[in-house]
C-alpha positions in Angstrom: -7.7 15.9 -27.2 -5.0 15.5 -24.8 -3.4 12.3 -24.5 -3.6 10.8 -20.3 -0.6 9.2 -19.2 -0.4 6.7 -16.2 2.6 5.6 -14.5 3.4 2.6 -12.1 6.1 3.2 -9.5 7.7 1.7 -6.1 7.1 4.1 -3.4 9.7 4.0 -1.1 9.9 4.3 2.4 9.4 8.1 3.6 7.8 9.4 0.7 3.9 10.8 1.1 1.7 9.5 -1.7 1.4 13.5 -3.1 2.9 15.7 -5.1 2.3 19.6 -3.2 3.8 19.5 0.8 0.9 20.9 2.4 2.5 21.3 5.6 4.2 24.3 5.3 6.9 23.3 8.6 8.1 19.9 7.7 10.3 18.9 4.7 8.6 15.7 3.3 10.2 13.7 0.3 6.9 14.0 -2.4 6.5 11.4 -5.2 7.8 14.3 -7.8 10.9 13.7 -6.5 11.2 10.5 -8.4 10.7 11.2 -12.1 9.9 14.9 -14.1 5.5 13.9 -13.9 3.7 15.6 -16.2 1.3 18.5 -14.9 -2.0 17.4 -13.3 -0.8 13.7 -12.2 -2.6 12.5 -9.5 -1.7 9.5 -7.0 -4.7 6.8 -7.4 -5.1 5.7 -3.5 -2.5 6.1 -1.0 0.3 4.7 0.8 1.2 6.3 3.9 4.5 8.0 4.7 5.7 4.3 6.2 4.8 2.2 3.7 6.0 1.3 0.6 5.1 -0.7 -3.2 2.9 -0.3 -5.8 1.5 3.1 -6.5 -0.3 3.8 -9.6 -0.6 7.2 -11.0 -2.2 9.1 -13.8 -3.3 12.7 -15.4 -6.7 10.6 -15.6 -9.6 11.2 -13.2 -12.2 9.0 -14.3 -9.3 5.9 -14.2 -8.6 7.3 -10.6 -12.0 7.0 -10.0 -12.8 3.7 -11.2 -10.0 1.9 -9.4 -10.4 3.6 -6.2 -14.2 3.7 -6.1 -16.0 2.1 -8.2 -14.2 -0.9 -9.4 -13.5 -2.8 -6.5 -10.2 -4.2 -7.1 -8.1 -6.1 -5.3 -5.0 -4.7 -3.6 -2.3 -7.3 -2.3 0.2 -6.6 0.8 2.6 -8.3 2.1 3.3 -7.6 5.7 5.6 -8.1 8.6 4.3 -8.4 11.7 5.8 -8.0 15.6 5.3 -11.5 16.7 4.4 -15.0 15.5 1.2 -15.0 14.1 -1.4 -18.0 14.3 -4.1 -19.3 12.5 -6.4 -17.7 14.9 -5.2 -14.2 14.0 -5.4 -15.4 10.2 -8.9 -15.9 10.4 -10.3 -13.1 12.6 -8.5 -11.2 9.8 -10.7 -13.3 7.1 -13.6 -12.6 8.9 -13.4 -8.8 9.6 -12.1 -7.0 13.1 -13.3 -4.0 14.4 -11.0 -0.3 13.7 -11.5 3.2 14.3 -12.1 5.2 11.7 -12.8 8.6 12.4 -14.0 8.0 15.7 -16.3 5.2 15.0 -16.1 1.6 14.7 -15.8 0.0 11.7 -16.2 -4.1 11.0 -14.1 -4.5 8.2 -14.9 -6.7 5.3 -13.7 -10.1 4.3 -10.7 -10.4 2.8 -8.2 -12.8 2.0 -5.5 -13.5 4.3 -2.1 -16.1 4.3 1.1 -16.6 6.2 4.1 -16.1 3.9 7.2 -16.6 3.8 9.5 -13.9 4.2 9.6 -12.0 0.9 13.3 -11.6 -0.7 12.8 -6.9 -0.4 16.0 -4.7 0.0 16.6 -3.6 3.8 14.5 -1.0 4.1 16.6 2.6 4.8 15.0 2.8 8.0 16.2 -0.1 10.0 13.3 -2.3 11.4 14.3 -4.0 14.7 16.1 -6.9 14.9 15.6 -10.7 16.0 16.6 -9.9 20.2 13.3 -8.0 20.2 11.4 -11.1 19.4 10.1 -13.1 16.4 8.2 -11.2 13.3 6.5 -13.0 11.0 4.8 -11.8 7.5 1.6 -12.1 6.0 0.0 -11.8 2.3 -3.6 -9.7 3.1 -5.9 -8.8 -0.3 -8.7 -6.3 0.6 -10.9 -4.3 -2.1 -10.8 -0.9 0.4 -9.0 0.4 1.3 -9.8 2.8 4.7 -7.0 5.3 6.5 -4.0 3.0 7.3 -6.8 -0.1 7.3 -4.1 -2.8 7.1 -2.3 -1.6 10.0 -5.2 -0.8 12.3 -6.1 -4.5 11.2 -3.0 -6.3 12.2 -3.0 -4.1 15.7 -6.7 -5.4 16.0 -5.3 -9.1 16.7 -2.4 -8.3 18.5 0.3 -7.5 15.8 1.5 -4.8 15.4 2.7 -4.0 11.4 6.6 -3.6 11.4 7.1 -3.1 7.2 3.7 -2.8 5.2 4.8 -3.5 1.3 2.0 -3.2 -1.7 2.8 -6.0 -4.3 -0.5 -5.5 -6.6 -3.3 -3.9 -7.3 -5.6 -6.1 -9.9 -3.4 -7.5 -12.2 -0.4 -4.7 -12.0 2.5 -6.1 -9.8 5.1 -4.3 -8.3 7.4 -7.4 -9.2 11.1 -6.5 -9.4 10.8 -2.8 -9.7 13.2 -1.6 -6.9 12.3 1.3 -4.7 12.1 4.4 -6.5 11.5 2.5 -9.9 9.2 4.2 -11.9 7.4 3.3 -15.6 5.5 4.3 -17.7 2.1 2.3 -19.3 -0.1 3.0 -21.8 -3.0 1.8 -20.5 -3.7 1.5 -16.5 -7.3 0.6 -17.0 -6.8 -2.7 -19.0 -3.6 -3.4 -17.0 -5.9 -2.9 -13.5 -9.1 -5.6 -14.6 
């Protein structure tokens, strides 16, 4: 029987959450790039090219399965937003705001929501603008979905825009101080998720 492996890693910046470029015209940076994966390992979720943190991945299917469908666990971000949010924003977040999601509208579910202060991350490679443009100001947000670019389409929902969208955890894994690119190796991702 083979053995499954599962891996935590820091996606950074620029990287799609995939390991084959399906788009034959454009040279994207894949997650292969960042350690020798062994055959068949699969991202669980995604990040999108933009965003970076926690990413968990695995030769496993059915733990794939669990914590993207069926387990509903908790996934932590912390995010910078264009402009100063207010407590009015915060809770329309709580509440749920209406996206698009493939055409339709979708009320998103409750979730829990929190101004921050601003985290202590690297400068990101790709400079986000500066104070003259305004204040920014970051939020925590923990959902258990996790729909196409959700948090984003969220944020925009009530006014504020996402500048920097960062993954910090995903049940009980943390992305704590493993720097971008960082990747390790766990024995078990299904006791380290509940």
């Amino acid at each position: 029987m083979t053995k499954h492996r599962h891996f935590i890693i820091h996606k950074p910046f620029g990287f799609l959450s995939q390991f084959i470029n399906n788009q034959t015209k454009r040279k994207k940076k894949m997650l292969g790039e960042l350690h020798d994966f062994p055959e068949g390992t699969m991202a669980i979720g995604r990040l999108d090219v933009k965003s970076e943190g926690l990413l968990l991945l695995t030769t496993d299917g059915k733990v794939s399965d669990f914590i993207t469908t069926r387990g509903k666990v908790e996934k932590e971000y912390y995010v910078q937003l264009d402009g100063a949010i207010t407590m009015n924003e915060i809770e329309q977040l709580r509440n749920g705001v209406k996206i698009g999601i493939k055409g339709e509208k979708y009320l998103t579910k409750p979730c829990k929501v929190t101004i921050i202060d601003t985290p202590n991350f690297p400068d990101r490679i790709m400079k986000i603008r500066d104070d003259r443009h305004g204040p920014t100001s970051w939020i925590s947000i923990t959902l258990q979905e996790g729909k196409y670019r959700q948090v984003r389409k969220m944020t925009s929902a009530v006014g504020f825009p996402t500048l920097r969208l960062v993954r910090v955890r995903i049940g009980n894994v943390l992305l704590n101080n493993l720097e971008s690119g960082g990747v390790v190796e766990v024995e078990d991702l299904m006791e380290s998720v509940k």
